[in-house]
C-alpha positions in Angstrom: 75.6 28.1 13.6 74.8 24.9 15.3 71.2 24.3 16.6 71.8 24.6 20.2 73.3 28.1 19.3 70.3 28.8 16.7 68.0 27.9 19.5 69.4 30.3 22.0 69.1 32.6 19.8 65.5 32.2 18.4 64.8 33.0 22.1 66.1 36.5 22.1 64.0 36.8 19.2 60.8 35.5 20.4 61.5 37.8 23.6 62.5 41.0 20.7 59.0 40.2 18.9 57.0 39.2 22.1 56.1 36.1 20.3 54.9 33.3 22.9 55.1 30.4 20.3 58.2 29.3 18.5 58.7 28.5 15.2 58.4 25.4 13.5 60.9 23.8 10.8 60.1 22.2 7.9 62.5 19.2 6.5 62.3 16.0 4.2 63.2 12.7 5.9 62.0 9.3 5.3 61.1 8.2 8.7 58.6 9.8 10.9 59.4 11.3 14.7 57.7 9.9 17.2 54.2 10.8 18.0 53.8 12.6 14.8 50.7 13.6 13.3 49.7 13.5 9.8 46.5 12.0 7.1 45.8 8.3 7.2 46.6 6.5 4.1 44.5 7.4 1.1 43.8 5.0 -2.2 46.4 5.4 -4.5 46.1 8.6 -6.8 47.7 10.2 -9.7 47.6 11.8 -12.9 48.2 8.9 -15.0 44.9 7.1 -13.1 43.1 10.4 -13.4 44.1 10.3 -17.3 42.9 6.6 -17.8 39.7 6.9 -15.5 40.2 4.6 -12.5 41.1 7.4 -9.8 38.1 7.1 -7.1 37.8 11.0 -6.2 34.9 10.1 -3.9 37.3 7.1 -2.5 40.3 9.6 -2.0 38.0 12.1 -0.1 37.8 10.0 2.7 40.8 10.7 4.1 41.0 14.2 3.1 43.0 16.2 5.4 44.6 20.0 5.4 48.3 20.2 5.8 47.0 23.4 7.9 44.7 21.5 9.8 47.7 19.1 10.9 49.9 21.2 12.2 47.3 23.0 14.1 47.0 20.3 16.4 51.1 19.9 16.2 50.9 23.4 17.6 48.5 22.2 20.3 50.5 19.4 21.1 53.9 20.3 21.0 54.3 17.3 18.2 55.1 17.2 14.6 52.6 17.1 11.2 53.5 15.3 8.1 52.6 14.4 4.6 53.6 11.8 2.5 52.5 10.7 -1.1 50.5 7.6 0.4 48.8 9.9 3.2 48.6 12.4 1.4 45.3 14.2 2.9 44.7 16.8 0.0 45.6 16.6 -3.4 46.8 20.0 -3.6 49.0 19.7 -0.3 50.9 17.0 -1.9 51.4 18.7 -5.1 52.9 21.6 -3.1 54.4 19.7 -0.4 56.7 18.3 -3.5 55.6 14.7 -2.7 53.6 14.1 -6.3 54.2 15.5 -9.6 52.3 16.0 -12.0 49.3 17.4 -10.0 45.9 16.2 -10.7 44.0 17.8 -13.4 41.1 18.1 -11.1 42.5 20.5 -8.5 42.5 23.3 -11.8 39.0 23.2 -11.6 37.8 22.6 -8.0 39.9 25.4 -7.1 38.4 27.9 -9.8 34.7 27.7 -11.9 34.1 23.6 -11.0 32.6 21.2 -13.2 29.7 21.8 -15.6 26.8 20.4 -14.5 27.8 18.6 -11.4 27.6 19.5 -7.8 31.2 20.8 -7.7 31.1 24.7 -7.7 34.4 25.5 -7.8 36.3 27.9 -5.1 36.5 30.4 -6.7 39.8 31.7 -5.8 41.0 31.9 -9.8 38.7 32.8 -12.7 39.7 29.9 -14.9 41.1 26.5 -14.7 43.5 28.0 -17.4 45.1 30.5 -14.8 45.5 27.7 -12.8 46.9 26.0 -14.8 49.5 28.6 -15.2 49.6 29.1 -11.2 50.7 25.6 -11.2 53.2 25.3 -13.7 54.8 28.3 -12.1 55.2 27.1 -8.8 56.1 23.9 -10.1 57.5 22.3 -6.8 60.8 20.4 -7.1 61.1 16.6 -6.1 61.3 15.7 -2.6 64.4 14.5 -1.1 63.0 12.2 1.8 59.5 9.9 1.9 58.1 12.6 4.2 57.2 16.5 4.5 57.7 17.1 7.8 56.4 20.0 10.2 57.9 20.3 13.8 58.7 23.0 16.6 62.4 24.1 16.1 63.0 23.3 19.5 62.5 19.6 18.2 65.3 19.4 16.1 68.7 17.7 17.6 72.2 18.6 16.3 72.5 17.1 13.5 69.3 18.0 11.7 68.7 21.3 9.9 65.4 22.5 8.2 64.8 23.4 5.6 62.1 26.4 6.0 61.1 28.1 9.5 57.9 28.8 9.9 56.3 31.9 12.0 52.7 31.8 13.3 51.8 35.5 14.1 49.9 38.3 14.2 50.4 42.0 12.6 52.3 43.4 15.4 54.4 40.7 15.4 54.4 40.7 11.5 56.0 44.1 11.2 58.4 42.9 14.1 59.2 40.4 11.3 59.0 42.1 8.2 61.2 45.2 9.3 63.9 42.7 10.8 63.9 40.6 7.2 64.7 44.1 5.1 67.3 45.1 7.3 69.0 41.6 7.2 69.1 41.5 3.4 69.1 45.3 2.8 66.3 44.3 -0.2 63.2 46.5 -0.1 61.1 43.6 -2.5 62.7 40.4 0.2 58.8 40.0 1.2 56.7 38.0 -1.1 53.1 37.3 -1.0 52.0 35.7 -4.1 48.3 33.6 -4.5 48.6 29.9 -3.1 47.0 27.7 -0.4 48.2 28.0 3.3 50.9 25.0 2.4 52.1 26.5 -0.7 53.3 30.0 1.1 54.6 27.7 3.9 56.3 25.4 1.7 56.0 25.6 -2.4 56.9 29.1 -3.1 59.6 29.3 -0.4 61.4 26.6 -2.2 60.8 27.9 -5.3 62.7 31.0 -4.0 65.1 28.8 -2.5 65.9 26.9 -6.1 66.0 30.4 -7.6 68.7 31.4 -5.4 66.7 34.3 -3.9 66.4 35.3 -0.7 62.8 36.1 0.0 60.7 35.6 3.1 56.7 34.7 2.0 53.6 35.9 4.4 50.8 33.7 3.4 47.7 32.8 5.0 45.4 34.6 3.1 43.7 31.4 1.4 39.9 31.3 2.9 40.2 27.6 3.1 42.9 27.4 5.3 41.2 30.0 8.0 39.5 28.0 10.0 42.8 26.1 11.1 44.5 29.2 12.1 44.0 31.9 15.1 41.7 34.7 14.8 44.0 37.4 12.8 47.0 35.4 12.3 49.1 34.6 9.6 51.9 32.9 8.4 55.8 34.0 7.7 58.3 31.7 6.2 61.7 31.8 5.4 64.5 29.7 4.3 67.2 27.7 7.1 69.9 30.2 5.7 68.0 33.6 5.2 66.6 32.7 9.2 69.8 32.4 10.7 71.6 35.6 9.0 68.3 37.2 10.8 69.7 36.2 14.3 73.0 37.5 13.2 72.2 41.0 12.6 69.6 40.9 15.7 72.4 43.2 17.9 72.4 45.5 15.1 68.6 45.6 14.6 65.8 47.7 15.7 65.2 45.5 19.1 68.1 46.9 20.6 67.6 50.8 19.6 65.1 53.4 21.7 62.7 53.6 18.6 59.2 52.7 17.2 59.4 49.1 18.1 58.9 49.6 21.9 55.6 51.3 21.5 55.0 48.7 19.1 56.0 45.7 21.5 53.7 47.1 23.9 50.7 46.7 21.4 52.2 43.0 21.1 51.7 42.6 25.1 48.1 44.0 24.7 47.0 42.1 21.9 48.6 38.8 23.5 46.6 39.8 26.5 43.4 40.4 24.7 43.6 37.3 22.9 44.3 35.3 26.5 47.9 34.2 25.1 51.1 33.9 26.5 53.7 36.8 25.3 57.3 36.7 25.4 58.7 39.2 28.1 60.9 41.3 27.4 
């Protein structure tokens, strides 16, 4: 499918779901489009300066900022949101964002008990840095193929370009729209995945990992309570590979969207949850 006939076709989707925002692609490149938005550039970090001591943590805060965070305001803008290893924003966003391997040893603690005696609580979010630790090494993102780890509306991309990942922003109406549509294109009951990760690794990490694996799964993330504030009140996000995405247009005619069933009553809860939120829907 080319892109012009991809985008056609993501519109007859949009207006199926009763989804008012498109979706956004994710690809590796190593220039920047214009008016892109992204983390300035941080002081240099890795695990071989974490190893021998000289890597300023305090120094690389500065210029923290969440992959989430980023492409919130590419949503507001119509723009794109990038990451690179030299504005790299968060140390875990570049791990998963396959711009820097190994990670930093320090993200195993921060994100689970934190450091004895300091300040540093810990999130939390794992009960040992051992399990995260594990978490990691799963994941394991696989090398970049371009300088950047780029974020932009689908709309945005020109023949020629292809992403990688497409990324929905939605909310549970609009979820089962989803959900349903990806188990009747692959006829897999499991082709959903939601395993533990921050907002960027469901968007990203994990969906290459199933992407390397040769499997076709979509991932719902979201759930990470660090990444909540940069998203709407009950959303969530949906991801799914170039390939997987466009066999979901393909089987749209056969799909539930074009049947007398469930998903009209449901599409009208869409229209009243878009209104109650003061959003634009999709019409149908």
């Amino acid at each position: 499918m080319t892109v012009q006939h991809v985008l056609e076709d993501t519109q007859r989707f949009l207006e199926h779901l009763g989804l008012g925002e498109e979706p956004f692609g994710v690809y590796y490149a190593d220039r920047l489009p214009d008016n892109a938005v992204g983390p300035k550039t941080g002081v240099p970090i890795s695990r071989e300066l974490e190893d021998a001591g000289q890597l300023d943590l305090q120094e690389a805060m500065k210029t923290f900022s969440c992959v989430m965070a980023n492409i919130r305001l590419a949503r507001k803008k119509g723009c794109a949101a990038f990451i690179s290893k030299e504005e790299y924003g968060c140390f875990g966003g570049v791990y998963y964002c396959s711009l820097m391997k190994p990670h930093l040893r320090f993200i195993e603690h921060y994100v689970t008990t934190g450091f004895s005696g300091t300040p540093v609580h810990g999130e939390r979010y794992l009960p040992t840095p051992e399990a995260m630790r594990k978490f990691l090494a799963e994941v394991d993102p696989r090398k970049a193929p371009g300088r950047y780890c780029i974020f932009k509306p689908l709309s945005s991309f020109a023949d020629g370009e292809e992403p990688e990942l497409v990324i929905f922003f939605a909310r549970p109406e609009v979820l089962s729209g989803l959900f349903t549509h990806t188990i009747f294109t692959t006829g897999e009951m499991d082709c959903v995945a939601s395993p533990f990760g921050a907002g960027c690794t469901n968007m990203v990490a994990w969906p290459l990992y199933y992407q390397e694996q040769g499997v076709e799964k979509a991932v719902l993330g979201g759930f990470d309570p660090s990444v909540r504030k940069y998203m709407k009140g009950d959303e969530l996000t949906f991801t799914v590979s170039w390939s997987l995405y466009q066999k979901m247009l393909q089987t749209l005619p056969e799909s539930m969207f074009n049947v007398d069933g469930a998903w009209k009553e449901v599409r009208k809860k869409v229209a009243r949850s878009a209104k109650a939120w003061g959003e634009d829907t999709a019409t149908a």
